[in-house]
BALUM-348595 format. One line per 3 residues: number of its first residue (from 1); their letters; for each residue x, y, z of C-alpha. Coordinates in pm, 1 decimal. Each point is the difference from the previous one (the first is absolute). Layout:
% BALUM-348595
NUM> a> X/Y/Z | ... $
//
This chain:
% BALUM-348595
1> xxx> 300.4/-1475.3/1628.5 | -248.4/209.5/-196.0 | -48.1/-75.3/-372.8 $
4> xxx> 273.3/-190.4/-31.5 | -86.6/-257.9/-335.5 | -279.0/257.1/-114.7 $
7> xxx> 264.0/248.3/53.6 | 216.2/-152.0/-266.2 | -258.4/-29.9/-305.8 $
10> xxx> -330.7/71.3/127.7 | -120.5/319.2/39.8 | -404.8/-11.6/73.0 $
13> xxx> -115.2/315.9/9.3 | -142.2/241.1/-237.1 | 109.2/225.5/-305.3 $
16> xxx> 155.5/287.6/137.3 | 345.4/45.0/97.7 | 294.6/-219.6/-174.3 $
19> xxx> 20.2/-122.2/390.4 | -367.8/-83.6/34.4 | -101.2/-174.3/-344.0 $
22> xxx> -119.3/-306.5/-18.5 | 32.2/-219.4/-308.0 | -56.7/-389.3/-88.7 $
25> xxx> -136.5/-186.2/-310.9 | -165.5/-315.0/-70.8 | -158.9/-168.7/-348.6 $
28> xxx> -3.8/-348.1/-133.0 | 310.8/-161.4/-175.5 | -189.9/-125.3/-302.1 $
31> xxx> -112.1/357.3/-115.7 | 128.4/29.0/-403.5 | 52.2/364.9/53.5 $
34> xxx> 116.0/295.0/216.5 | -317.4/162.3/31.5 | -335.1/-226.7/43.6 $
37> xxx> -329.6/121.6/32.4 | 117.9/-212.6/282.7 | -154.9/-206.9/322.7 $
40> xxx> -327.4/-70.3/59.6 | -83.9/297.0/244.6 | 124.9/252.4/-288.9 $
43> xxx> -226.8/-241.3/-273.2 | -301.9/61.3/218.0 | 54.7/391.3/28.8 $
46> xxx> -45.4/250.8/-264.4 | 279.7/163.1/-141.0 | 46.7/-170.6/-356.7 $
49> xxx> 375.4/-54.0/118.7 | 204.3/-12.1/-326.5 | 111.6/-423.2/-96.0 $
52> xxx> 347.2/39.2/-116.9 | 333.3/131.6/84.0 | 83.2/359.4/77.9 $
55> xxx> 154.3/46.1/-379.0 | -330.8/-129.7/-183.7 | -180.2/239.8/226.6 $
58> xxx> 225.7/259.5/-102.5 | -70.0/-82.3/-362.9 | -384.9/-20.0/86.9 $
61> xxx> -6.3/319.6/157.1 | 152.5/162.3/-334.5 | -254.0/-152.9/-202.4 $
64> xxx> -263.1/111.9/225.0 | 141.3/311.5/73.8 | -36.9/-3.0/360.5 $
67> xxx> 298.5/10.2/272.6 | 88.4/-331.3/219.0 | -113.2/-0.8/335.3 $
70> xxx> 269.2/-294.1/205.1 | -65.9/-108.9/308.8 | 297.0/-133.5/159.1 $
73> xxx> -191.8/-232.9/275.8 | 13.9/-360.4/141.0 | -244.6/-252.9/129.3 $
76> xxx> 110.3/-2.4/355.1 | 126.9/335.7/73.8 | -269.2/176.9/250.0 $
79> xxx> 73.3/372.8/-136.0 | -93.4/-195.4/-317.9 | -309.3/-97.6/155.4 $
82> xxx> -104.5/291.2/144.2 | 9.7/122.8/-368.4 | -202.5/-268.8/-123.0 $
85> xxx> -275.5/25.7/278.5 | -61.2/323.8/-24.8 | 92.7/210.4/-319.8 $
88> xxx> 5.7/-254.8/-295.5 | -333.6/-146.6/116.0 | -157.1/350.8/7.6 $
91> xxx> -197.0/129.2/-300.1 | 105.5/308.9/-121.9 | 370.8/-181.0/27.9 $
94> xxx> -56.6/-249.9/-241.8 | -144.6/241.7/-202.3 | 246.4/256.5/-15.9 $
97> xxx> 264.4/-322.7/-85.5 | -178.3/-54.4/-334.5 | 162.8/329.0/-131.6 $
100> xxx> 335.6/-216.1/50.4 | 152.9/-358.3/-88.2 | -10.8/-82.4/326.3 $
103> xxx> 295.6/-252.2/80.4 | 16.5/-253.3/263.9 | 382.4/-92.4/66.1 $
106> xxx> 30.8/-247.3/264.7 | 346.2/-27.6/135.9 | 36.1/-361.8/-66.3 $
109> xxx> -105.9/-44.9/-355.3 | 323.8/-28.0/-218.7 | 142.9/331.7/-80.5 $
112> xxx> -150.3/188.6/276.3 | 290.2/80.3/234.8 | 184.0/117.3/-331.9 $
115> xxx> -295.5/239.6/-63.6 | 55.8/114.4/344.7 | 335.6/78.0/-56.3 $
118> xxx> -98.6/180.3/-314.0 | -238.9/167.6/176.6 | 270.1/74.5/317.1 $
121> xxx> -324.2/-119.2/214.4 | 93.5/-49.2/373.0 | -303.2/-221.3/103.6 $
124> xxx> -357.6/-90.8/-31.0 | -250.9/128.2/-84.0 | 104.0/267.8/-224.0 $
127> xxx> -256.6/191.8/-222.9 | 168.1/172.5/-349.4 | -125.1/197.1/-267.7 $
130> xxx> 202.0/-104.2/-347.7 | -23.5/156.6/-356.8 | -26.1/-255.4/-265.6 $
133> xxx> 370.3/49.0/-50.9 | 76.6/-165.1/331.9 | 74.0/406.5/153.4 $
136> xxx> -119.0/6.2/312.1 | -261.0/317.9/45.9 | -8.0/-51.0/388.3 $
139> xxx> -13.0/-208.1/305.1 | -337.3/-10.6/227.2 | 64.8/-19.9/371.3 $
142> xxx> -183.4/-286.6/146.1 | -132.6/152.5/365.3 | -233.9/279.3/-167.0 $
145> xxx> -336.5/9.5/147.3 | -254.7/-232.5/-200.8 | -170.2/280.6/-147.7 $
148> xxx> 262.1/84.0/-140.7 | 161.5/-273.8/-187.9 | -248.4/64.4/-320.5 $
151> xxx> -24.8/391.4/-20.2 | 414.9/-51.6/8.9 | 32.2/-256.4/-260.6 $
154> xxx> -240.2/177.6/-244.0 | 249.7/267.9/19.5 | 287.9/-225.7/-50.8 $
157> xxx> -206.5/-125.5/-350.0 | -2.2/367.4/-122.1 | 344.6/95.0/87.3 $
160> xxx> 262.9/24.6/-279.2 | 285.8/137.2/202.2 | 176.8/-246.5/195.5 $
163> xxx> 30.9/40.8/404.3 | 346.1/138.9/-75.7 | -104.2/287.8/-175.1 $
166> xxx> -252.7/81.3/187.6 | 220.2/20.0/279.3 | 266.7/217.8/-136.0 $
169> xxx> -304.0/234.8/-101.0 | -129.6/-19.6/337.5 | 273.4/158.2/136.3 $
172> xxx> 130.0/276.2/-278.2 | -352.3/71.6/-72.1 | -297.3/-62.3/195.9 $
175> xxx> -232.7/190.0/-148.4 | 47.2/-179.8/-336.9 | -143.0/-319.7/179.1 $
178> xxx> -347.7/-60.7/-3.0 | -202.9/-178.0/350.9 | 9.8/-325.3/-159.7 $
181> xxx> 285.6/-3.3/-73.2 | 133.9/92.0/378.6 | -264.2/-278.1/115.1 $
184> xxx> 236.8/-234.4/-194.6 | 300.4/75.7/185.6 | -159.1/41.9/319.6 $
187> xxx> -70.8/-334.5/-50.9 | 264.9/-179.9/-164.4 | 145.2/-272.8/128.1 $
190> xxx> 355.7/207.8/143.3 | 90.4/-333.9/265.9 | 19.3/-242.5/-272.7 $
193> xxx> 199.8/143.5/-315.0 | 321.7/-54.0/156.3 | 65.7/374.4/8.7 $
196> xxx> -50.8/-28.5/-359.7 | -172.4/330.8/-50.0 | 194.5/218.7/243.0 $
199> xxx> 337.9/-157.2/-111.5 | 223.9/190.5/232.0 | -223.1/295.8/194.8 $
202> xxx> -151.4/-48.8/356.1 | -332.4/-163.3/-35.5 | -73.6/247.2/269.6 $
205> xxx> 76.7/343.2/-146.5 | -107.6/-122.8/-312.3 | -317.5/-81.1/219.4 $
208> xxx> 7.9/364.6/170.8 | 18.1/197.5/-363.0 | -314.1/-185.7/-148.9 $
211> xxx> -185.4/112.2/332.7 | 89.0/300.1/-54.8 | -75.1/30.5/-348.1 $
214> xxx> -365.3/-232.7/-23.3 | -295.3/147.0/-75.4 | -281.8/-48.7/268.7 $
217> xxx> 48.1/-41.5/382.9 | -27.3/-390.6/-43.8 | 240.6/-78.6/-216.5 $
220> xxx> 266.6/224.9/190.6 | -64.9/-179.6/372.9 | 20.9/-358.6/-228.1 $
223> xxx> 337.7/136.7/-161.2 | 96.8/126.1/386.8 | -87.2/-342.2/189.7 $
226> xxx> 198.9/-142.6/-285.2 | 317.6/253.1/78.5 | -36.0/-144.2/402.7 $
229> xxx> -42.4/-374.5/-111.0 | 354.3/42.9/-170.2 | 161.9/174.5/233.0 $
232> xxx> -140.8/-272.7/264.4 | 98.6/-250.6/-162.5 | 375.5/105.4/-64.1 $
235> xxx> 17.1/109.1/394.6 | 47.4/-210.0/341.8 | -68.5/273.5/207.0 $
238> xxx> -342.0/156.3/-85.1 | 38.1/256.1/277.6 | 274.8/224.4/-103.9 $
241> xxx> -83.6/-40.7/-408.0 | -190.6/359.2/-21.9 | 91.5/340.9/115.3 $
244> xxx> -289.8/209.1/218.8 | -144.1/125.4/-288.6 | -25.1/-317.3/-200.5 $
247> xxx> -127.5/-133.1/314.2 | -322.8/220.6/-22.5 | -39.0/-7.2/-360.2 $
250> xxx> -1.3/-418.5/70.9 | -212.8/23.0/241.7 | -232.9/195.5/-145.2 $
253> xxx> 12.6/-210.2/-296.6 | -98.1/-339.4/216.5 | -292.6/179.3/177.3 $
256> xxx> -158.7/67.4/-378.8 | 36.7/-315.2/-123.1 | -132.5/-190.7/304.3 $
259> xxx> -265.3/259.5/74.6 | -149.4/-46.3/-294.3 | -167.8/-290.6/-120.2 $
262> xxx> 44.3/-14.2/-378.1 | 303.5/132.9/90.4 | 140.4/-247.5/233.7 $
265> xxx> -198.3/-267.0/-248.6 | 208.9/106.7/-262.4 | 301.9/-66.6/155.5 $
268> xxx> -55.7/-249.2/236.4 | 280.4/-277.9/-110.1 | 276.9/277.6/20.4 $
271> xxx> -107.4/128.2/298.2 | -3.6/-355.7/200.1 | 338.6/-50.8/-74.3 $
274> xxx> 129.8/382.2/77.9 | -273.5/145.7/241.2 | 218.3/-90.0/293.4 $
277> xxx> 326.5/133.5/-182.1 | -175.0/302.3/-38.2 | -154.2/34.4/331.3 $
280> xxx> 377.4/-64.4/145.7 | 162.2/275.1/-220.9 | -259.1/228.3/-33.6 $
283> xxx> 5.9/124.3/416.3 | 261.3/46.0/171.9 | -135.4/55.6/361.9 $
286> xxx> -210.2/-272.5/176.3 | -340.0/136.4/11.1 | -8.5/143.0/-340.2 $
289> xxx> 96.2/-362.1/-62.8 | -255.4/-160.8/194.0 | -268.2/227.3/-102.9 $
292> xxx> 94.2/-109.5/-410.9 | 30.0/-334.8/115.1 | -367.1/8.6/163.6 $
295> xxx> -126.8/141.4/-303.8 | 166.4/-229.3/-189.6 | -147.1/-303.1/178.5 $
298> xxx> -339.5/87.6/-60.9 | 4.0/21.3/-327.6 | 198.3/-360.7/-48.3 $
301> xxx> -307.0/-120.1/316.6 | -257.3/127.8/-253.5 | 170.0/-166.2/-351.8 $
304> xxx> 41.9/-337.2/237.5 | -342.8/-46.4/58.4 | -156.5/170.7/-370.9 $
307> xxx> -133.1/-180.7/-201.6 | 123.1/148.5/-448.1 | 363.9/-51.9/163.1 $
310> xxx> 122.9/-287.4/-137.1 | 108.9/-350.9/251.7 | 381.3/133.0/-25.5 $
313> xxx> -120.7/387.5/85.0 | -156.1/-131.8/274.2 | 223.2/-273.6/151.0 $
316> xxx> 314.8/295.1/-73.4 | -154.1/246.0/186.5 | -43.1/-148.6/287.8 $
319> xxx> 362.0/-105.1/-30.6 | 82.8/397.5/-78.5 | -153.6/20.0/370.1 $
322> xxx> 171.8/-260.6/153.4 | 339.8/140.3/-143.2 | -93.2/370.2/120.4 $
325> xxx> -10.5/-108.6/403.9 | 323.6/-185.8/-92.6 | 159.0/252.3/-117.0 $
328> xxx> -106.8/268.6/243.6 | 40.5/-193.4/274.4 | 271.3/-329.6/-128.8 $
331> xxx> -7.4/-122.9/379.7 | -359.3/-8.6/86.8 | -202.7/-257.5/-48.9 $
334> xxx> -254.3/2.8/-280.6 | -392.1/104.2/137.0 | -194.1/-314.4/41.1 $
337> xxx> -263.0/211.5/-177.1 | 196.0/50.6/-285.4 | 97.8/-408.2/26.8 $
340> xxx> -345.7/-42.1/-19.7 | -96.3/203.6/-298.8 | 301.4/-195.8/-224.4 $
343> xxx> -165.6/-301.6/102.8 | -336.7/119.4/-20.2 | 95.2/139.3/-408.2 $
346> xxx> 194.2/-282.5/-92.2 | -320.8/-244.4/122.7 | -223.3/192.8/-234.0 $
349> xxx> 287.1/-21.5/-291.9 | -26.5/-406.8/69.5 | -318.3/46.4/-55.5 $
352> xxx> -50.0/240.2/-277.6 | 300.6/-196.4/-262.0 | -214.1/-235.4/-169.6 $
355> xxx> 177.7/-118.3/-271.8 | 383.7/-143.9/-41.2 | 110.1/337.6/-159.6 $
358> xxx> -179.9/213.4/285.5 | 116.8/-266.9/247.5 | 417.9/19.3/-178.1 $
361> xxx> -51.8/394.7/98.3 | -130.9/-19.7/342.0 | 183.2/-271.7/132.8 $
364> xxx> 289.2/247.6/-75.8 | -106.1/331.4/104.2 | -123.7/-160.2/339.5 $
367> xxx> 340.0/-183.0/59.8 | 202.7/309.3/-25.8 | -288.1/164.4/230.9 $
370> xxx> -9.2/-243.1/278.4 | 377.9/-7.4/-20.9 | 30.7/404.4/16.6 $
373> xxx> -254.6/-114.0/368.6 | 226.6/-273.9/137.2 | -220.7/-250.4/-81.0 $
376> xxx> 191.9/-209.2/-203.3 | -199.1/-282.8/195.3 | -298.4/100.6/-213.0 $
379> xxx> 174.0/95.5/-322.2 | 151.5/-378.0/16.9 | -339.6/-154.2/49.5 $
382> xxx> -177.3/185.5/-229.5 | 292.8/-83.5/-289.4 | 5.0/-360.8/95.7 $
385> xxx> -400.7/-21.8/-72.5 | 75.5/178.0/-322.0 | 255.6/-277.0/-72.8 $
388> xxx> -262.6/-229.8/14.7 | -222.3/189.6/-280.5 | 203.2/172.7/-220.3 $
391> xxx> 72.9/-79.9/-373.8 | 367.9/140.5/86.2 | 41.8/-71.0/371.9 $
394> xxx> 349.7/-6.9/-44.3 | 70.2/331.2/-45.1 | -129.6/78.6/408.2 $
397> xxx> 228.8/-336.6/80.5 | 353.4/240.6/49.7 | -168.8/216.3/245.2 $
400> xxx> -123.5/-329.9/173.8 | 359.8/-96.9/48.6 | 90.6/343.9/113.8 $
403> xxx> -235.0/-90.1/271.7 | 162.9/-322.9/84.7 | 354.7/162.2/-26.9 $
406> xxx> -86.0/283.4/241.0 | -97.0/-314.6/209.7 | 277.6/-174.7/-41.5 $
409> xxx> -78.6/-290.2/-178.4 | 175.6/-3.0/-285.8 | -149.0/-361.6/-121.6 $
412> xxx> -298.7/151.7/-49.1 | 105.7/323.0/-146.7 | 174.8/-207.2/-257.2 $
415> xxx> -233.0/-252.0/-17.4 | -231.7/310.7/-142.4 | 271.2/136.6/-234.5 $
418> xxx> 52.2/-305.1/-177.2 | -412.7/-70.2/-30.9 | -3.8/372.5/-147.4 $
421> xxx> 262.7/-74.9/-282.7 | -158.1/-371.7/-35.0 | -392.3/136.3/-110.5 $
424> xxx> 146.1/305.0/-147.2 | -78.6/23.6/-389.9 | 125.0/169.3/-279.2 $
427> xxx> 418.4/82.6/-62.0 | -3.3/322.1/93.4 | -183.2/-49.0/335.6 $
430> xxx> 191.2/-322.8/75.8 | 312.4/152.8/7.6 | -114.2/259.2/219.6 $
433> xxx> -113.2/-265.4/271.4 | 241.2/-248.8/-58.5 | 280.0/291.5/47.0 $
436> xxx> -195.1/76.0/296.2 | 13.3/-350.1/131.9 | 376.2/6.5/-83.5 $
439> xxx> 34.0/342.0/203.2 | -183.2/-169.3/295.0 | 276.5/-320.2/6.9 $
442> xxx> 267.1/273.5/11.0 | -159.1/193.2/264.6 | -114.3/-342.7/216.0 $
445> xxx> 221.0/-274.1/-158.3 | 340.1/85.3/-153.6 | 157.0/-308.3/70.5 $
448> xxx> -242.3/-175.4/-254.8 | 279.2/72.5/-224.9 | -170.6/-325.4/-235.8 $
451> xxx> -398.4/122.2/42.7 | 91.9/375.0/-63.3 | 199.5/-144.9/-349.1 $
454> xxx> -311.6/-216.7/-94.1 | -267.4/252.1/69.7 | 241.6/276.9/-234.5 $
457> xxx> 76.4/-225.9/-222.9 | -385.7/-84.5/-88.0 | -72.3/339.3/-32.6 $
460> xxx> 264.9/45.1/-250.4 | -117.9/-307.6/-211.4 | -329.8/129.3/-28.0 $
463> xxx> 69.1/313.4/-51.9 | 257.9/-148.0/-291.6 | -333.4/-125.1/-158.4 $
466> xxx> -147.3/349.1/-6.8 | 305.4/296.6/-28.1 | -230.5/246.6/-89.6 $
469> xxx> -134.4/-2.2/361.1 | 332.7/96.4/126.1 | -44.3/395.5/-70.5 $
472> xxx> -110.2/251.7/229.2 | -151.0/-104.2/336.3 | 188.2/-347.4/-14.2 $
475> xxx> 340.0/144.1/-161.6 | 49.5/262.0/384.9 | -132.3/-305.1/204.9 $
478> xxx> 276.8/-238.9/-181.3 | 258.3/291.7/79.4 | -153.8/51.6/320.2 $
481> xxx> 7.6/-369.8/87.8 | 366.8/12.8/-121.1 | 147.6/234.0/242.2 $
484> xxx> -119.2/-228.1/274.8 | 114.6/-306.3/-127.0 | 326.3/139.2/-66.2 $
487> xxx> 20.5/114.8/405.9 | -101.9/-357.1/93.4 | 267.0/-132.3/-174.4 $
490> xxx> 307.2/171.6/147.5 | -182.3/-84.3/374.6 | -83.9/-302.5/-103.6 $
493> xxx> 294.2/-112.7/-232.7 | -180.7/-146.9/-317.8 | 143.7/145.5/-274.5 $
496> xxx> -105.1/-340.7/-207.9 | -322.3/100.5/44.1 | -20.4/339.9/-137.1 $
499> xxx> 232.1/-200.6/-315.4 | -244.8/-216.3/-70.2 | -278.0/290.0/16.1 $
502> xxx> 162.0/210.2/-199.3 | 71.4/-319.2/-286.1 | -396.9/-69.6/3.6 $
505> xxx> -141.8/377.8/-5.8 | 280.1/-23.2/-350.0 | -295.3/-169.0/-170.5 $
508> xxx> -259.3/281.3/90.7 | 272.7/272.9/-90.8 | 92.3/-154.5/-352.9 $
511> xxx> -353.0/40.4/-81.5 | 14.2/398.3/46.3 | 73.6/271.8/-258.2 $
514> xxx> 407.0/-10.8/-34.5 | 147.4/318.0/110.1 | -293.9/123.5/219.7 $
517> xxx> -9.8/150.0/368.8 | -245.2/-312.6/31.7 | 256.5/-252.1/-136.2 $
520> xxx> 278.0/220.1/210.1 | -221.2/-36.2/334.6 | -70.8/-387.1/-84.4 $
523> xxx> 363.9/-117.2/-37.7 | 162.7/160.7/267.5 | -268.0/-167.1/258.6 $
526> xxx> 173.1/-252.8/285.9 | 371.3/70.8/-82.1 | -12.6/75.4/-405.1 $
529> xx> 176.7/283.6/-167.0 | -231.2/300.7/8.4 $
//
């Protein structure tokens, strides 16, 4: 019973593929605006984070004739952390963010999940470029190597063409592009735009043209690893994806990039999510296969143990090792060498996370790593000591009851579902956990026909006291949410139920623009008309 509550709402890992991102927010209730120079960790830093909503920064950044930099992001959310920890604390970041407006937009100030709708932003963190005119110029991809983050922004500050056209112009004519302006979609942010920018083409042989077409050797193999991320990611069977000769070219392209340090620097988050994907498609006979893979291996061995790489770099690629012997050989047990070097990297991660932010990120990074060992023993420990510390424990507290599910003791895996959605804070984010809470009585309790009605119910009334909180991220979980609670109620016979569900979530829906695919979504929820 893998995933099976996380699996529902929670995705925990990072920014790359639609499968793979992870997104949460988190912010106080009693904030008077969308956007907030914001909690005391982002007071204490030094980006001079712009203290009003998104439209007076728009009208700001007229007046000032500078473009808005909006960061999408939320207390809680590790990927957010990460972020935090390591590029907005850095120098020649906060710099480069004073030729902006720079807009914090935390997902549980009023407004926000509207702006994300606006924005057609899948999760958090997300990093855009706007004019003053509210166009968005382009989207920056979260998982870029540190060094990069500032050299790409500064680009994003000069650019008058929006991502779009540069794209069309990337692929009728190349030449007409100069390198900054292929650094910027090299690095845009192509998992989280909802297909925005490639509207109906293959991310992939959109992917395989700008390779062909970028200017220096760099920017191609980024473009290429990008082409065999998307194909990857659309594929269940890595091993008969490419034909011979895409094979070679593949594997040709993974010994560069791992071979090379600034290389395999530069692309390091990618590559710990895909390396194995690669490895898989890219050789088709076993000892070309192993040989990759050993090569491979060393290179993740070296990045585990390096000190520049950041704690999630690390902690990742030892997981990127753990799931190469698993997928090379799915019946053998994993090395007790190998067991030893998780444990060994996710000790020194303990260690190293000093702070609450640093400690949101690793507790994280090492769960999914000591899971990806089969030592969900450790990962349980090591998230029930982080209970005890964090600001936001609650957001580890749904894995905690995975635990206890997988177990069997479904007292305790609800007992941790309904703490979650009890210290949870902020609309948005209570939704999301008590829907989660409601997902686990379904799974582990559907005869609790009363507590599942209660717990919905509360959600709804809360939610009736802030509408605005119902776009985006909470308006799929809601229509997520409804699809089950629609099944339990033919197996379970409680039509009443859904009736009285459907008569509360009316004072949430009356609140919404009439005649809107948001309105249209909210009434037909538990039995209304859609």
């Amino acid at each position: 019973m893998r995933r099976t509550m996380r699996a529902r709402f929670i995705r925990r890992a990072s920014p790359v593929a639609l499968a793979l991102l992870v997104l949460f927010a988190c912010s106080r209730s009693d904030e008077p605006s969308s956007t907030q120079a914001a909690d005391a960790d982002d007071k204490n830093a030094s980006i001079a984070w712009f203290d009003g909503t998104v439209d007076d920064a728009l009208i700001a950044a007229e007046d000032r004739r500078k473009p808005v930099f909006l960061y999408w992001g939320a207390k809680w959310c590790p990927p957010c952390m990460q972020l935090k920890t390591t590029v907005f604390n850095r120098p020649a970041f906060i710099e480069t963010t004073r030729l902006f407006v720079p807009v914090y937009l935390d997902g549980d100030t009023p407004g926000a999940q509207r702006w994300g709708e606006h924005f057609g932003i899948v999760g958090y963190p997300t990093l855009i470029v706007l004019r003053p005119d509210g166009t968005e110029l382009t989207r920056i991809s979260s998982g870029m190597d540190l060094e990069a983050y500032p050299r790409v922004l500064k680009i994003a500050a000069r650019q008058t063409r929006p991502a779009e056209a540069l794209l069309t112009a990337a692929l009728a004519e190349p030449d007409s592009l100069a390198v900054a302006d292929w650094d910027l979609l090299a690095n845009y942010g192509w998992w989280v735009d909802r297909g925005t920018l490639l509207g109906e083409r293959s991310m992939a042989e959109v992917m395989s043209q700008l390779a062909q077409g970028a200017p220096t050797a760099e920017l191609q193999d980024q473009f290429a690893l990008l082409q065999y991320a998307a194909l990857l990611s659309a594929s269940d069977d890595p091993e008969t994806l490419l034909t011979a000769a895409q094979q070679e070219q593949a594997r040709m392209l993974l010994l560069r990039l791992i071979e090379a340090p600034a290389r395999l620097r530069a692309n390091i988050d990618t590559l710990n999510y895909f390396a194995v994907g690669l490895v898989m498609a890219s050789a088709a006979d076993a000892e070309r296969r192993e040989a990759l893979a050993e090569r491979l291996d060393i290179a993740m061995r070296s990045v585990g143990s390096a000190d520049g790489f950041t704690i999630k770099d690390r902690l990742y690629a030892q997981r990127t090792r753990v799931e190469l012997v698993k997928a090379l050989n799915p019946d053998a047990p994993i090395p007790a060498a190998m067991i030893a070097d998780v444990r060994e990297t996710v000790a020194w991660a303990d260690q190293a996370a000093e702070t609450p932010q640093e400690r949101q990120g690793m507790a994280n990074y090492a769960t999914y790593t000591l899971e990806s060992a089969d030592l969900q023993a450790d990962a349980e420990a090591l998230l029930l000591k982080e209970i005890e510390r964090s600001p936001d424990a609650y957001y580890f507290m749904p894995t905690v009851a995975e635990y206890a599910q997988e177990r069997g003791d479904t007292d305790q895996a609800l007992t941790w579902l309904e703490r979650a959605y009890e210290e949870s804070r902020g609309p948005a984010t209570r939704a999301q956990w008590g829907l989660i809470y409601v997902g686990g009585l379904l799974d582990m309790r559907p005869a609790a026909t009363d507590r599942i009605e209660q717990v919905m119910t509360q959600i709804i009334e809360e939610l009736a006291a802030e509408p605005s909180a119902f776009y985006q991220r909470t308006r799929m979980r809601f229509v997520r949410i409804d699809g089950e609670l629609k099944a339990w109620a033919e197996r379970e016979d409680v039509q009443p139920a859904l009736q009285t569900l459907n008569m509360a979530m009316g004072r949430v829906c009356e609140q919404l623009p009439e005649a809107s695919d948001i309105r249209t979504d909210c009434d037909a929820l538990f039995g209304g008309n859609a």
